[in-house]
C-alpha positions as CSV (number, residue, x, y, z in Angstrom):
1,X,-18.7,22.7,35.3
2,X,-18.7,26.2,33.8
3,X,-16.9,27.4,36.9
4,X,-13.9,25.1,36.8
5,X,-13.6,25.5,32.7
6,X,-13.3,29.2,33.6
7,X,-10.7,28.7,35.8
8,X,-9.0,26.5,33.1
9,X,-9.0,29.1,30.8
10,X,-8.3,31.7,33.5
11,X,-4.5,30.2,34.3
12,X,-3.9,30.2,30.6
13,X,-4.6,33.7,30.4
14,X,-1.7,33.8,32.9
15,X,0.6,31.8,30.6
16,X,4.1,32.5,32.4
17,X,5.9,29.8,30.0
18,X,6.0,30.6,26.3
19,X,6.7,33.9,24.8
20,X,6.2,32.5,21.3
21,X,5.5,28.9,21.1
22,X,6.0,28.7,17.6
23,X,9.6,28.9,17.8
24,X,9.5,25.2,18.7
25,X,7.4,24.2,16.0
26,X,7.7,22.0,12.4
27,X,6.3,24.7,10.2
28,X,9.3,27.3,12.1
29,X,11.2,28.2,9.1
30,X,14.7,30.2,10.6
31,X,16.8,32.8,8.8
32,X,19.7,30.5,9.8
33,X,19.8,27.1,9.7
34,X,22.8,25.9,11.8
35,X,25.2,23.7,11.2
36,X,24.2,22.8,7.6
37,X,26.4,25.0,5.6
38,X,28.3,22.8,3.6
39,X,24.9,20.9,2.5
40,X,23.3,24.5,1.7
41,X,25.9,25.1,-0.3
42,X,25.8,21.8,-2.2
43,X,22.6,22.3,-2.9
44,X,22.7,25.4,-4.1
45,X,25.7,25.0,-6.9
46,X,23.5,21.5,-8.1
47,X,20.7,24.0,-9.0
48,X,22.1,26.8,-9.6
49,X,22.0,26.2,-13.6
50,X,18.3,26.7,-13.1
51,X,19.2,30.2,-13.1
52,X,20.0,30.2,-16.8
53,X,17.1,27.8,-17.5
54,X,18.7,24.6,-17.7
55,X,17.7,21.1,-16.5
56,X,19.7,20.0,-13.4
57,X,20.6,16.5,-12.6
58,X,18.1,15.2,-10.2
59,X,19.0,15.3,-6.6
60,X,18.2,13.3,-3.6
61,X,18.4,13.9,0.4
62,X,19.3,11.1,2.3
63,X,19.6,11.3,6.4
64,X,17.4,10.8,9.4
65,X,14.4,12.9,10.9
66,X,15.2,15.7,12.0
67,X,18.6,16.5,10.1
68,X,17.7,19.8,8.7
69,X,17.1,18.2,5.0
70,X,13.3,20.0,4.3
71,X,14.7,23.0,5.9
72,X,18.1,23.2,4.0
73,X,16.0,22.8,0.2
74,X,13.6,25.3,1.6
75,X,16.4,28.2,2.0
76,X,17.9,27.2,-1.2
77,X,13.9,27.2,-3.3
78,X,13.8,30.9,-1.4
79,X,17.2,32.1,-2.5
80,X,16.6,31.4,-6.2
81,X,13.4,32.5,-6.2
82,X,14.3,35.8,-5.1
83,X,17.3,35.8,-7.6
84,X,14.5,35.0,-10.2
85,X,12.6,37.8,-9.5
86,X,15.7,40.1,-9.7
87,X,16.1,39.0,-12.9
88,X,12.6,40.4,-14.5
89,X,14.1,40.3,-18.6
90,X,14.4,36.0,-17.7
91,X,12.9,34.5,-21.2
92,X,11.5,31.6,-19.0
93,X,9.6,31.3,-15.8
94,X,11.0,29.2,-12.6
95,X,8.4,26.8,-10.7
96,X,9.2,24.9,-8.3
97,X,6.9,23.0,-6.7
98,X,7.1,20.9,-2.6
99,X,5.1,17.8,-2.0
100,X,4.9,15.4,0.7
101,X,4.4,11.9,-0.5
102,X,3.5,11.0,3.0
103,X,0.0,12.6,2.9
104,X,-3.2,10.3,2.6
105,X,-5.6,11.6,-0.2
106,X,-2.6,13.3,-2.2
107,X,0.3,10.8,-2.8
108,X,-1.5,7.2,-2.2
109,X,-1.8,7.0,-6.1
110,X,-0.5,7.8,-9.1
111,X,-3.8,9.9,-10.9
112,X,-3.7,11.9,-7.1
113,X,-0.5,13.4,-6.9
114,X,-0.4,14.3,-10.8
115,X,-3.6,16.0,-10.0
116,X,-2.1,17.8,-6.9
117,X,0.8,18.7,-8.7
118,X,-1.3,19.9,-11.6
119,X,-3.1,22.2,-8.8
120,X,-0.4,23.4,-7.7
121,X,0.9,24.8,-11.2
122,X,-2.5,26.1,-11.4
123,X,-4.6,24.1,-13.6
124,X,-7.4,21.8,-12.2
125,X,-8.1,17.5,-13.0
126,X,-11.2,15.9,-10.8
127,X,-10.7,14.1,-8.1
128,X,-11.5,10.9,-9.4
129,X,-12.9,9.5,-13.1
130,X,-10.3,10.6,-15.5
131,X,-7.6,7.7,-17.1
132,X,-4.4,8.4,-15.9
133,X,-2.7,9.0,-19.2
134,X,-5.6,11.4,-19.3
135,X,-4.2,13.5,-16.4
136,X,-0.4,12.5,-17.5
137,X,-1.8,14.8,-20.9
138,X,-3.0,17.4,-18.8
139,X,0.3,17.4,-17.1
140,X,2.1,17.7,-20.3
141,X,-0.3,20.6,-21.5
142,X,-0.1,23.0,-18.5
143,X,4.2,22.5,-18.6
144,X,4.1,23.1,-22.2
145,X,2.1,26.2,-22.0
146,X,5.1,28.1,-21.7
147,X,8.8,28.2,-21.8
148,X,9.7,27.0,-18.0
149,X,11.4,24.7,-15.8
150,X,10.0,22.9,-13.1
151,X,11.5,21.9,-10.2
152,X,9.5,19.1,-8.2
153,X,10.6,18.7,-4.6
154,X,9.2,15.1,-3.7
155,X,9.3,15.2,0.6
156,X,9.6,11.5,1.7
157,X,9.8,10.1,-1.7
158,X,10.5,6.5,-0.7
159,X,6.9,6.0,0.6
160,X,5.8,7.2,-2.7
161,X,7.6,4.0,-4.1
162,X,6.2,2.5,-1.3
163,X,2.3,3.1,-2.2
164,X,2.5,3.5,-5.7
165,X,5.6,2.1,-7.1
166,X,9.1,2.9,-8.9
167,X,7.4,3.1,-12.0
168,X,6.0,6.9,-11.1
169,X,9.7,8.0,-10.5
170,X,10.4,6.9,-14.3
171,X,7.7,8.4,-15.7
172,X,8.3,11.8,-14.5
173,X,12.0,11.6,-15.6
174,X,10.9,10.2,-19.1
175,X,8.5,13.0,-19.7
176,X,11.1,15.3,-20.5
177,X,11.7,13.2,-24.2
178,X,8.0,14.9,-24.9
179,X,8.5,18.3,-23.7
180,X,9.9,20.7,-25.9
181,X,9.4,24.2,-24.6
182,X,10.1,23.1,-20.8
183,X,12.1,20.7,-18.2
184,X,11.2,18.8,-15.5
185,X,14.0,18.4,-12.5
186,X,13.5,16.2,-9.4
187,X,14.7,16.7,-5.7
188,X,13.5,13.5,-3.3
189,X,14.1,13.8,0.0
190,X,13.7,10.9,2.3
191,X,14.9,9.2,5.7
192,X,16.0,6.1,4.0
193,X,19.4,5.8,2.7
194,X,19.3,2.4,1.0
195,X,16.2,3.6,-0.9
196,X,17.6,4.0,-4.6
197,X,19.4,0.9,-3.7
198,X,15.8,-1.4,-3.5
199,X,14.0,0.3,-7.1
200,X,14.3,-1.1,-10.8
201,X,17.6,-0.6,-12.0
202,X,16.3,1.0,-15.4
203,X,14.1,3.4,-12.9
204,X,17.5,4.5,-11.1
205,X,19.7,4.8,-14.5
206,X,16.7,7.3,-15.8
207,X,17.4,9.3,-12.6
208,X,21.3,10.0,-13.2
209,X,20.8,11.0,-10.0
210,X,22.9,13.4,-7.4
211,X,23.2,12.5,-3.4
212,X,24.0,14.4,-0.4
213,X,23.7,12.1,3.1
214,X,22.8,14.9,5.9
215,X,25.0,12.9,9.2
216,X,22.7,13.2,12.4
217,X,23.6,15.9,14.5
218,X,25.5,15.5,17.8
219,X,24.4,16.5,21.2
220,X,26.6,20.2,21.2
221,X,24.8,21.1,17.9
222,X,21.4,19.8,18.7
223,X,22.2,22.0,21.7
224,X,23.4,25.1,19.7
225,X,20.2,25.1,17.7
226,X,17.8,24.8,20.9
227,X,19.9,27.7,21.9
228,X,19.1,29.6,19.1
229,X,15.5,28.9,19.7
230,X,14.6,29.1,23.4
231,X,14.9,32.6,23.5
232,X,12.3,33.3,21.2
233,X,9.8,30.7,22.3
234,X,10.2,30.3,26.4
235,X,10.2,33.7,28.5
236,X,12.8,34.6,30.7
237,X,14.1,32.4,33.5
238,X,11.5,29.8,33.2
239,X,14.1,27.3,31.8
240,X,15.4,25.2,35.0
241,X,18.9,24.7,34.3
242,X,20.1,21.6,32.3
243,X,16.6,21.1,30.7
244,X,18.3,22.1,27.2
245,X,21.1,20.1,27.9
246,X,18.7,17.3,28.6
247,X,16.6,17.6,25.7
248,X,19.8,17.8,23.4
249,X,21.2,14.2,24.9
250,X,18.1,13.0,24.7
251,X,17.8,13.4,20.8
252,X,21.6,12.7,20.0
253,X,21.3,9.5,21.8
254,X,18.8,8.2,19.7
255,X,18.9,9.6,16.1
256,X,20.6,13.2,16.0
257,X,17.2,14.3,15.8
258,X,17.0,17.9,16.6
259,X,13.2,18.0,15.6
260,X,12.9,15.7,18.2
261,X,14.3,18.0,20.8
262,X,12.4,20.9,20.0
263,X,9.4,18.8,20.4
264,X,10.1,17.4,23.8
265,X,10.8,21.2,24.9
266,X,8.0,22.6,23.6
267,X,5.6,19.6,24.6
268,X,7.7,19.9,28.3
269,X,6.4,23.5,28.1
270,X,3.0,22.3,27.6
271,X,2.9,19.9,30.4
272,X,4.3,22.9,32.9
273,X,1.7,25.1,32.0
274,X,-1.0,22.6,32.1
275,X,0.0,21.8,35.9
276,X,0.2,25.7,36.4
277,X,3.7,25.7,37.2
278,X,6.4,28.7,36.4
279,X,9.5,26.7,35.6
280,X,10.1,23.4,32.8
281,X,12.0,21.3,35.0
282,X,13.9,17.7,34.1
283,X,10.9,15.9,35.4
284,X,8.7,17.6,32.6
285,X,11.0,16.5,30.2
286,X,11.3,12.6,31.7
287,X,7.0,13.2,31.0
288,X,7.2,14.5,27.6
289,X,9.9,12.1,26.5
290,X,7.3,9.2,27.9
291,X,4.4,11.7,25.9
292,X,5.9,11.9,22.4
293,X,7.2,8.2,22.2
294,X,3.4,7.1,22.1
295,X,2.2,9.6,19.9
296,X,5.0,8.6,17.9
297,X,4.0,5.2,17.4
298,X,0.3,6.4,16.6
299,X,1.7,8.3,14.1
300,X,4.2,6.0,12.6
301,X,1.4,3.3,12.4
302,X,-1.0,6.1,10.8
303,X,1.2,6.9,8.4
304,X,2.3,3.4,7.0
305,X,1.1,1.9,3.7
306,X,-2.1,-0.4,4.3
307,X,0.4,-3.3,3.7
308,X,2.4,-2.3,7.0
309,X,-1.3,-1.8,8.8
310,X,-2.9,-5.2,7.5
311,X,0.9,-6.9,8.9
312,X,-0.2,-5.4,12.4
313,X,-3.2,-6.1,12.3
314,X,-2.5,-9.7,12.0
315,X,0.1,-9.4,14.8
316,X,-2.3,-7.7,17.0
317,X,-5.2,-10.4,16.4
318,X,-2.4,-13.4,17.3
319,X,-1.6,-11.7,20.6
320,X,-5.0,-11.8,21.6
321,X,-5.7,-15.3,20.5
322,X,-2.1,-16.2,22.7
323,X,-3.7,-13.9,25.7
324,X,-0.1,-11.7,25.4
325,X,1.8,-14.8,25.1
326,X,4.5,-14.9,22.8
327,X,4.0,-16.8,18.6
328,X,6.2,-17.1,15.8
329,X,6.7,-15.5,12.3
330,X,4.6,-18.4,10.2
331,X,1.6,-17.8,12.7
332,X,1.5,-14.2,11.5
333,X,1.6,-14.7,7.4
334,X,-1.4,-17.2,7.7
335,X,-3.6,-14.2,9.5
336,X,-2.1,-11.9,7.1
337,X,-3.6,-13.8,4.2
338,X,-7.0,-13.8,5.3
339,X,-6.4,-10.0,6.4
340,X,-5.7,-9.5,3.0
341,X,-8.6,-10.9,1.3
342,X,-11.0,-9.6,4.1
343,X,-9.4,-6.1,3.2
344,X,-9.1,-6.7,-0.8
345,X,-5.0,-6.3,-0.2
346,X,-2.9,-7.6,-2.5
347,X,-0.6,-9.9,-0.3
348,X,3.2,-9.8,0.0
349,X,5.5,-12.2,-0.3
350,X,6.3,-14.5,3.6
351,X,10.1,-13.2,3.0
352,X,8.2,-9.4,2.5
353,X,6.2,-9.7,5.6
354,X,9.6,-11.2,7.5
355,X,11.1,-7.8,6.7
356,X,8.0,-5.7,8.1
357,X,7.9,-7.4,11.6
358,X,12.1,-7.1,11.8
359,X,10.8,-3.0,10.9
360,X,7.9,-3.2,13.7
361,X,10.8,-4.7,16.0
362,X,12.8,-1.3,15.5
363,X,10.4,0.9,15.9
364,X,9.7,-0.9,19.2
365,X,6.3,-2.0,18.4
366,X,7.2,-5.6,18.7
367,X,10.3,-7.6,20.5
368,X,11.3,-9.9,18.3
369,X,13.7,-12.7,19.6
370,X,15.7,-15.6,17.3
371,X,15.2,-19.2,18.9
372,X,17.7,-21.9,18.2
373,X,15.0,-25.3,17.0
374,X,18.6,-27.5,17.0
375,X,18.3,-29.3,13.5
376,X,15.0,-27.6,12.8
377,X,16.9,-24.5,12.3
378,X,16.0,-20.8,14.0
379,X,12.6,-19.3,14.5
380,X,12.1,-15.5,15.3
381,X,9.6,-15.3,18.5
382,X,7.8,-12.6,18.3
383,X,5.4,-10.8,21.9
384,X,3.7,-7.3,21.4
385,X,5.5,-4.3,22.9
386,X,2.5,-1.8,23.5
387,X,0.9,-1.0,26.4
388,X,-2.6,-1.7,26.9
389,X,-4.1,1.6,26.4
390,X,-1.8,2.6,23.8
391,X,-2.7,-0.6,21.7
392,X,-6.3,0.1,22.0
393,X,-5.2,3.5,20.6
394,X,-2.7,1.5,17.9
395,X,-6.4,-0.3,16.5
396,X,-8.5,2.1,16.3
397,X,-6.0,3.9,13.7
398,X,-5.5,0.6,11.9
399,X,-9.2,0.4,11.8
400,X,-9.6,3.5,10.2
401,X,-6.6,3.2,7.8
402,X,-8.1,-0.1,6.5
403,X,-11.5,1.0,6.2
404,X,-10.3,3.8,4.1
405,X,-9.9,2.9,0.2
């Protein structure tokens, strides 16, 4: 056994793919961020009376995965911090502040994410055992300490709403009536663009909020920006030609995605040099496309709020009882229920649960298909779309994200 892992490691020693794999990863930050000039900008003159140490209206991202909305608020936070630290007489200070509200263990409450955020600034709360006004106090205390503005950048704010409710969103805004030396701004970023739409209308009048909808991006610019990347991260000639072309239709035929294409590139690249081979060809993409769209769905599942989990869980445990066979919509909410209780879940509404499975359905977890009952009306039919070993994957991340309290 020790020989063959040898020679495992052995052909990676010989890596004739990647010069620099992380040119094709999330975390890559570029110096130029194509195609997103006009939203840079926009961004920039919204907060640019930060500079002079006034509040900004609060500003939300709206587009799809993928559009170039973390990376565009990034380069803006970066520029005025730098112009911030040119200006060294500045009677305030400048904080601002990035969280992703789709982390476990940081955003799944409202006493966490204060308590991250208070970290972040500097200061420290437990983990647990405090009363949230209690850490709202804390809060208060460590942005009062001096003259400042804060900047909080929320990264998929709508599963915030989602897990905690609209009611955190208010609060923040609201502080600013009790602060008297500093300011509190938002920026939420998030792939849903009816989002404001669905909260409490006296939560989105406290927002006076300001929009810009990033558009997907077409095939030629997801193109232009693997372009830009390819020669950092593959080395020379190892690119067969039309795999970039490929990757690019690829992601513009399903969202404008052009994190998408990067990570079918660089998981192509991955499957080439697994297989000891010295080019990426199409057929490694066709095998990374098939790759990615499970590990999506692990990751979309593991990342839901238990409500979404305890939904397909019920779903799950129907199919099995039907042997694959298809069931309706009323089958699942009456699982759901005893999901709930067995979990200590508080239940949604049948109309709530309706709108989950038509999400599942989109995702492709389920196919969901509307049957005409004559006078009885229409019923949606609903059959399991996962493969058997991915939905053996699909439970065990349930299990774990219902176990978890």
């Amino acid at each position: 056994m020790g020989d063959e892992l040898d020679k495992i490691f052995d052909s990676f020693d010989k890596n004739s793919i990647f010069k620099d794999k992380s040119f094709l990863q999330s975390n890559y930050t570029p110096n130029d961020i194509p195609h997103r000039e006009k939203e840079i900008q926009q961004i920039a003159s919204i907060l640019a009376p930060v500079l002079r140490g006034e509040k900004t209206s609060n500003l939300f991202l709206y587009g799809n995965t993928g559009t170039g909305k973390t990376l565009s608020i990034f380069k803006v936070q970066e520029a005025l911090e730098k112009r911030m630290q040119r200006n060294s007489d500045s009677k305030f200070e400048l904080k601002i502040q990035y969280l992703n509200c789709k982390l476990k263990q940081v955003a799944d409450t409202e006493y966490r994410i204060l308590a991250e955020i208070i970290k972040q600034l500097g200061g420290e709360v437990p983990a647990t055992g405090l009363p949230t006004q209690a850490v709202y106090s804390k809060f208060i205390e460590m942005i009062e300490g001096k003259k400042q503005l804060v900047v909080l950048i929320l990264d998929e704010v709508d599963q915030l709403v989602k897990k905690i409710s609209n009611n955190f969103l208010y609060n923040l805004t609201r502080l600013n009536s009790e602060l008297s030396r500093s300011q509190i701004s938002l920026v939420g970023i998030s792939n849903d663009l009816t989002f404001l739409e669905n909260i409490d209308p006296r939560v989105k009048s406290s927002l006076s909020e300001e929009e810009i909808v990033f558009s997907p991006y077409n095939a030629l610019q997801i193109q232009d920006i693997l372009v830009k990347r390819v020669g950092g991260a593959f080395k020379s000639g190892v690119l067969e030609g039309g795999v970039v072309a490929k990757c690019a239709a690829y992601a513009a035929r399903e969202s404008g995605d052009a994190r998408r294409a990067l990570d079918l590139l660089r998981v192509a690249g991955e499957l080439a040099e697994r297989a000891g081979e010295k080019k990426v060809t199409i057929k490694h993409i066709d095998e990374a496309k098939g790759k990615i769209e499970r590990d999506k769905i692990l990751d979309l599942v593991s990342n839901h709020p238990r409500q979404f989990q305890t939904v397909l869980n019920s779903i799950i445990s129907i199919s099995e009882e039907k042997k694959g066979y298809p069931f309706f919509t009323g089958e699942v909410y009456s699982h759901y229920q005893r999901f709930c209780r067995q979990y200590k879940v508080e239940p949604l509404t049948q109309r709530r649960v309706g709108d989950i499975i038509q999400e599942f359905d989109m995702l492709g977890i389920l196919n969901v298909r509307v049957i005409s009952k004559g006078r009885g009306g229409r019923m949606r039919e609903i059959k399991l779309g996962l493969s058997d070993p991915l939905l053996e994957k699909v439970k065990e991340v349930i299990s774990l994200g219902l176990s978890y309290a």
